[in-house]
Structures are given as C-alpha cells and as structure tokens.
N, C-alpha and C positions, 0 to 999 in steps of 0.2 A: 742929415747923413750924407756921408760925400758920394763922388760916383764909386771911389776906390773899393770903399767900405760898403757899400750896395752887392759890386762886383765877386768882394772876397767874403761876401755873404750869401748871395745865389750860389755863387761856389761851392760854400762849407755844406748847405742846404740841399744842392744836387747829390753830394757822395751820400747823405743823409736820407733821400728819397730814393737814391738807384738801391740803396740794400736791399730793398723791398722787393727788387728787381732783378741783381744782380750785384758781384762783388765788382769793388772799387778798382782792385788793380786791373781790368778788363776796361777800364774808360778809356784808355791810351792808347788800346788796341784798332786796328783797323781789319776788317775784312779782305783777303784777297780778293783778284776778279776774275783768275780760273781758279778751281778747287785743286787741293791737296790734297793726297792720300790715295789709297786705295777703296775699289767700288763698294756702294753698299753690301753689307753681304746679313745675310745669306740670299743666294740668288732671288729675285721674285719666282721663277718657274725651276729650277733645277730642281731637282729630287732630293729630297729633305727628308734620311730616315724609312719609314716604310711607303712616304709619298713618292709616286710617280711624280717623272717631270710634267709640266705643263706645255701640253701641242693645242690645246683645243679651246674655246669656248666654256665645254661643260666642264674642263679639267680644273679650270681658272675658276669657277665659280664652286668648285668643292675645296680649292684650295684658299678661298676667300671667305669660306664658312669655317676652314680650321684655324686661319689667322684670327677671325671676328675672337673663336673661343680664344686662342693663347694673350690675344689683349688683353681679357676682359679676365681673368686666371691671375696674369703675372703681370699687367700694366694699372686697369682703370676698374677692375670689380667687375663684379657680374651683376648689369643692369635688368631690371627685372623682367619676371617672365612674361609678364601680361601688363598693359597699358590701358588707360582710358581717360577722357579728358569730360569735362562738362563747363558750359560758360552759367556763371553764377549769376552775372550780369554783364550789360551792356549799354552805356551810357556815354551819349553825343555832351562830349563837353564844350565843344566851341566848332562852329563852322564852318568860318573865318577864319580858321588860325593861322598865322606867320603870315600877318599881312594879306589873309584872303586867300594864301597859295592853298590850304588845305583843311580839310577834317580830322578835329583831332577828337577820337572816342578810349575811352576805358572797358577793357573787358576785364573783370574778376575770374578766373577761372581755377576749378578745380580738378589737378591732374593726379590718378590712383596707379599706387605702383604695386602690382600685385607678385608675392615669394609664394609657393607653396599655397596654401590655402586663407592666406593673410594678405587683404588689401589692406595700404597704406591711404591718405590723404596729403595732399600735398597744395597748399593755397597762393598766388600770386597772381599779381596784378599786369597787364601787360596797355600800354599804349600804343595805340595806334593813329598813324596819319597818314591821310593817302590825300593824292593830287585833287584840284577841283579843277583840273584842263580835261579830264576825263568827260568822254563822251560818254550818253546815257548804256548803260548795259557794258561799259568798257572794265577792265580791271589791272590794278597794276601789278608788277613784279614786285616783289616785297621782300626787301632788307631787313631778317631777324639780326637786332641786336642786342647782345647782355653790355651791360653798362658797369662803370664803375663808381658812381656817383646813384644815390639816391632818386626815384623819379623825377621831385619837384626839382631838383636840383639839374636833371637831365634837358627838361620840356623846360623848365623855365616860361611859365606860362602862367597867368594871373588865376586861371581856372583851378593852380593846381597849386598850393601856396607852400612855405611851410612847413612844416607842423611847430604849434606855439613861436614861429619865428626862427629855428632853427636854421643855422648856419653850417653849422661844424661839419656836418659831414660831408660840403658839397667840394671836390676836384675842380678848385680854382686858385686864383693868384700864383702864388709862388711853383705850386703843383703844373699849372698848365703854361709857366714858362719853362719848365724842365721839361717837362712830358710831351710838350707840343699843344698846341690849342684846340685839339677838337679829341685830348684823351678822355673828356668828359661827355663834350657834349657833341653829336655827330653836326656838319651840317644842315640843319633842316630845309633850309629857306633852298639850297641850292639841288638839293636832293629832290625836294616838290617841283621845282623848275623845270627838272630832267623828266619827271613824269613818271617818280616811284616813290613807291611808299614803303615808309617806315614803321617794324615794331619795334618797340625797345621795352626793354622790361631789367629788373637789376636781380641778379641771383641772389646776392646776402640775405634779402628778405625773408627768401625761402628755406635756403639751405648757407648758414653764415659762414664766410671765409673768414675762421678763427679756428684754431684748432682743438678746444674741448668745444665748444657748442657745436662749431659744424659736425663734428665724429658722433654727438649727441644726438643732430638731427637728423644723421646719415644713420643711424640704428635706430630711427624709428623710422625711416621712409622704409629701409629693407628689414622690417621686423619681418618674421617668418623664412626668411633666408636660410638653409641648412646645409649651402656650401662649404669649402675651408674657410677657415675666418680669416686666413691672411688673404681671401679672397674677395672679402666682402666691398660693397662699392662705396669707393670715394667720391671726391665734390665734382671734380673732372666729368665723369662719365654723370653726375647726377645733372651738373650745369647742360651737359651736351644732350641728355635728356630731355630737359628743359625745353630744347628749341623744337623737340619734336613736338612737344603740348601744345606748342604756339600753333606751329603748323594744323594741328588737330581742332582747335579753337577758330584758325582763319577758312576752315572746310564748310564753303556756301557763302563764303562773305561777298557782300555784294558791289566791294570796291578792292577787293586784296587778292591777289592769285594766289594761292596755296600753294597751286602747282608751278608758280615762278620763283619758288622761296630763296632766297640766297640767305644762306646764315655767316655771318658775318663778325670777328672775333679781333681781340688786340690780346697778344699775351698769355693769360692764363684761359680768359674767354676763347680765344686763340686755339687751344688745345681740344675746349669744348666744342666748339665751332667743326672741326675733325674730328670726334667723336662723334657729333650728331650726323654728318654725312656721310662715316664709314657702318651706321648702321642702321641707317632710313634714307633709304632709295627715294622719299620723296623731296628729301634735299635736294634742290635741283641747282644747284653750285656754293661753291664758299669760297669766300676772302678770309683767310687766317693770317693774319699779321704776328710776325715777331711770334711767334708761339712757341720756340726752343723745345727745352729737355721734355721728355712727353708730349710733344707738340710734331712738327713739321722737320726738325731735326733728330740727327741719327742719334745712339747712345754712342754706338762705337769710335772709339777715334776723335770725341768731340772735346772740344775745347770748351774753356766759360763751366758752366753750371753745369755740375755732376749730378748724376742719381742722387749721391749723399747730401750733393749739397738741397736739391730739390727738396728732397722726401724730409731730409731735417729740419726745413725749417718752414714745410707746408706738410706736417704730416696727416691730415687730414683732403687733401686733393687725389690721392692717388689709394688702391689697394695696398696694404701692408707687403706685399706681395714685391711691389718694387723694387725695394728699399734693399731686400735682400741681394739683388743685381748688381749693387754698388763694389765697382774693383773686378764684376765678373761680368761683364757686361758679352764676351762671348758665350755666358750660358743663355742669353737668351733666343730663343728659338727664333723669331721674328723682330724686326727693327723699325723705325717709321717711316721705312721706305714701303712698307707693307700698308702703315695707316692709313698713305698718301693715297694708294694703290687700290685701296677699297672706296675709292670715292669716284673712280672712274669707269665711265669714259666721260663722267660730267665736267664743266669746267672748272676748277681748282685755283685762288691765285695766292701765290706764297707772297708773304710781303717783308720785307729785313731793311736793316738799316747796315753801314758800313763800321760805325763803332759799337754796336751792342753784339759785339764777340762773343757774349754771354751765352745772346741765344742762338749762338754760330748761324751764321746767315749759309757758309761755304757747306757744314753740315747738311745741313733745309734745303741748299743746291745738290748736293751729293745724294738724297732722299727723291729729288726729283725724277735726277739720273736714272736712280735705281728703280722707282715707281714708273716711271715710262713706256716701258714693255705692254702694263695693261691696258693701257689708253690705245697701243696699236694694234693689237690684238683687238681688244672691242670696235676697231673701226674706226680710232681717232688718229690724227697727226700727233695727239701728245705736245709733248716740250721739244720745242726747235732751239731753242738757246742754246749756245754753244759757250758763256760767259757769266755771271752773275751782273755784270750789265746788262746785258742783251733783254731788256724789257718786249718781250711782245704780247701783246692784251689779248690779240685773237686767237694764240694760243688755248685748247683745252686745259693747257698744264702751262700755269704761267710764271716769270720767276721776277718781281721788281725789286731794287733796291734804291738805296738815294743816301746821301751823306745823312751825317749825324749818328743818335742814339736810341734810345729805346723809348717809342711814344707815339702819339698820331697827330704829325705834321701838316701845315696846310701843303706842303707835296704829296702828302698822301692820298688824298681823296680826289685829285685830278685823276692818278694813276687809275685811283678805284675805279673811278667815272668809265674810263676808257677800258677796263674789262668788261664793266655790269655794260656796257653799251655794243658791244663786240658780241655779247651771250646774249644778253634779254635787255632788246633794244625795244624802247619805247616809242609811240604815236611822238613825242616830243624825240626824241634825237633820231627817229629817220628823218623828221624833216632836214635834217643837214646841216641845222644853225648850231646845235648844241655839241653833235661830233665832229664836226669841224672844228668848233671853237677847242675840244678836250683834248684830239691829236693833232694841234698845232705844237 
C-alpha cells in the first residue's frame, strides 16, 4: 500500500471514528483564545425566582443543594437515595508489575443502589496499582479512572489475559492514531514513577454504552424509583456513581488514599468524572478532559454538539428529561457553570483541545468564568486565566488546551502531571526531580 493511500485511508477512517465523537464538519474548526459571547448565565449568586441572591457561605451551600436537585430532574436522573459498597474480593495479582514499579491487585466489588424500599446490585471489577517507592505505612493519591477499552486490554498485563484470545474490543491501531496514544491505555510506567496510583475499572461491564442494554440495565439498577420517568437516571450520572464505589472500596486500603482520590475522565467518562465530584465531597479533585455537551461546557450559546444532537444519538447517557431542552436551552434553570461550581473549592482541571469545536473548548472556558465566584467565596483564588491559553496547574480552577483534536495525547499527560503535582504532591515529586522535570 502506498504512503498516499495509507494517508487517504487514516483520513476516511478518522471522519469515520470522530462520529462517535462528534460531527465532521467541526474537524476544520479551531478554538478561539479569548471567548465569545456573552457570560454564563444564569448568574451563580443572583436571585433566581424565589431564591435570594447569594452573600454568604451558608447561602451558597443551599443554593448548591438546589442546583444538585435541578441536575439530577432535567440533566443526569436522579441517582439513588442510598448507597453502599462491599469488596467481594481481593486479589494480588503481580508484585512486580510494570517492571517492579508497582502492585497490581484486583478488587470485585459489589456497589447497592437503593430507590424507595428496593436495593439494586451492581457487580464490577476494578484494578488497582500503586507505587513500590512507598515507604512502610505511606499511601498514595489515587487516579480513579473509567476506561474505554476492556481491562485486559487496559493493564495489558500477562496476569490478565484475553478471554479465548480476544482482540476486538481493545482501542488500538488505527483508533489510537486518531485518538492519541494513551486514549486507551493511561500511562502506567510513568504514573508509578511520580508516586501515584492507579484505579482503573471500564463502565460497559456494568452498565453498557448501547442504548437498549444500557436503558435495560439502568431500570434495573433504579428498579423501585417512583420519580417522573423523564426523570429516571441515565449512564452519565450512573458511570459517575461509579467512582464514588471505587472510593468506598479504597476506605482502609493500605496503599491507596481514598482521601486523595482524583477522578479522572476523557469525554463521556469526562462528564462522569463531574458528576462524581459535584456530588461526593470526598472527591477530592478531577481532570475532566474534553467532556462538552453535559460535561464542562455550557448549553447556551454552544457550538459543535447540541442537546439534540447528544441525546439522539446517546439516548441512554442522560435523563429523558434533557432531550426536551433541545432549541430551548434558556428554559433551563441552571447551566454547567453550575456543575463546575459544585465541585468547589477542590481543584478542577478542564482539559480541551483547539480543533474539537465539538466539545467547545471556548464554552468549558466561558463555564469557568462563570463557576469562579464559588471557589472565591469558599476561600480559593479559583481561575486566574484570563485566555484559554493561559495554562496554570496551581490554579484551583484550571483551564489547558493544546493543538489538535479530540483524544488523549502524549501532550496530555505532562499537563496532567503538572496539576495532580501542584494539588496532591507526592514523596517522589517534592523531591524536585520529577517537578522540575514536568514544568520545564
């Protein structure tokens, strides 16, 4: 095959793979580097209807209990009212792993979603690796991550094969030259180096990103639900669920801080990733990358992927409840300057790319803008950026971008490096070798 015909095949193959992602005519588009338009709105604090404005502390936290409701109503369902996890098992698969950097264990765990008087079951698997530079009794910050690719296909790991030899499902070749090389698989090796550990676990398992099976399995995790049905919960809010199980499963581990959790998302995971930390305070930061429509960008005013278009063609991700907003996107009460805004005054970092217009990076900047107020209020400096370049890591409220498109680049995970080391700095990057080496 020639290179021509290599070229005008990864071509045909990428508009082929972004649909998934995003529509075609947005490839050509680029990002501005200050935003357009007018602020998010509706205000974070102005007086909204029979709410008072916000002056205070405690005003902000009754008006972050009525945002949590209008989410979870007209965005992502109503996640359940009661929780509870159990570890099934626990099993040291390798000790050694990635070259001696790390321990890699398997926990089975079972997370119960309780509606009304009806608990659900909910079974998946989650891996774990943490550092072997840890000192006795030390513990590391811990990178939840949902995956797109199958376990074995994640770990890539002898311990963990397979199954019958399978292939097909793993996010490689042609996928991870569009997408960028680590939309599969995170860095391990450099990750354990830094002095943090990884969970990773894949949502499809549990709750499948298909639209009959998943809606299938989303009515039997909320059986006993007697909300409105256009209110019942979709995969979004179920995935970002998810992370909080993980965290409930890593409570007493004796190499993983629970209480360092960073949840950590591309995309749709992305979305999840902010769900989980706008409504489990023991998220204690997130990198949501690229997460757009229901994610980290606004509705109003956005470019790229519409409500209609979302909800059309993932109608199982979201509450029925959404879908309805399409074309009316000022009936909605609240916008995801609000989403951003419940996750604070922890540290945040939004991640974008300058051609994936899709998931409007200027948007996701413009959501910042408008989430910002709460981070200063609670006591933080929030977002200093004054440009969607203006990368700064030590920010609470952080905003990166980088050329190219929608996927996770080996530019990406320097950036990352230099947040998670700025917030939850490891025994390995105070020594000075490994943060030096990230913000050069």
């Amino acid at each position: 095959m020639t290179s021509s015909l290599i070229m005008r095949s990864a071509a045909a193959l990428s508009v082929l793979l972004l649909a998934a992602c995003g529509d075609a005519r947005w490839l050509l588009a680029t990002a501005p580097n200050r935003t357009k338009g007018e602020a998010a709105r509706p205000d974070l604090f102005a007086a909204i209807g029979d709410l008072p404005a916000v002056a205070s502390v405690e005003d902000w936290q009754a008006r972050a209990d009525w945002a949590r409701d209008l989410f979870q109503r007209d965005v992502f369902g109503y996640l359940p009212e009661a929780s509870s996890t159990r570890v099934l098992s626990r099993q040291i698969l390798d000790e050694n792993a990635y070259g001696g950097r790390g321990r890699l264990e398997v926990l089975e765990i079972e997370a119960s979603a309780t509606y009304g008087d009806q608990t659900n079951p909910l079974a998946f698997k989650v891996y774990l690796v943490t550092p072997n530079t840890m000192t006795a009794g030390e513990k590391a910050p811990v990178i939840l991550t949902e995956t797109f690719a199958p376990n074995y296909c994640v770990l890539q790991h002898p311990g963990l094969p397979a199954p019958n030899g399978a292939k097909l499902d793993c996010v490689e070749g042609m996928a991870s030259f569009i997408f960028g090389r680590y939309i599969a698989r995170p860095p391990f090796e450099e990750i354990l180096d830094r002095g943090y550990a990884l969970a990773t676990f894949y949502p499809p398992a549990a709750i499948a990103d298909n639209a009959a099976r998943g809606l299938e399995r989303l009515a039997a995790l909320s059986a006993g639900y007697t909300g409105p049905p256009e209110s019942r919960l979709g995969a979004i809010g179920a995935w970002g669920w998810m992370y909080s199980r993980v965290v409930d499963a890593l409570t007493g581990h004796d190499r993983a801080d629970p209480n360092a959790a960073i949840a950590w998302g591309h995309s749709r995971y992305g979305k999840a990733a902010m769900v989980a930390a706008a409504f489990d305070r023991r998220i204690a930061g997130v990198i949501t990358h690229q997460s757009g429509t229901g994610g980290a960008s606004l509705n109003r005013g956005k470019p790229g992927e519409s409500i209609a278009d979302v909800t059309g063609a993932y109608p199982h991700w979201f509450a029925a409840a959404y879908a309805k907003f399409h074309g009316r996107d000022e009936a909605l009460t609240v916008d995801q300057h609000f989403l951003l805004a419940l996750a604070a005054p922890r540290p945040v970092l939004l991640g974008n790319a300058r051609r994936d217009v899709w998931s409007d990076p200027a948007g996701a900047f413009r959501a910042a803008i408008g989430a910002h107020p709460a981070w200063t209020l609670l006591g933080s400096e929030g977002l200093t950026a004054t440009r969607l370049s203006h990368y700064r890591p030590d920010d609470d409220l952080a905003f990166w971008i980088r050329n190219g498109t929608h996927g996770v680049t080996e530019e990406d995970w320097p950036a990352f490096f230099r947040f998670l080391e700025a917030h939850f700095p490891t025994a390995r990057s105070l020594g000075g070798e490994v943060l030096a080496k990230a913000r050069r």
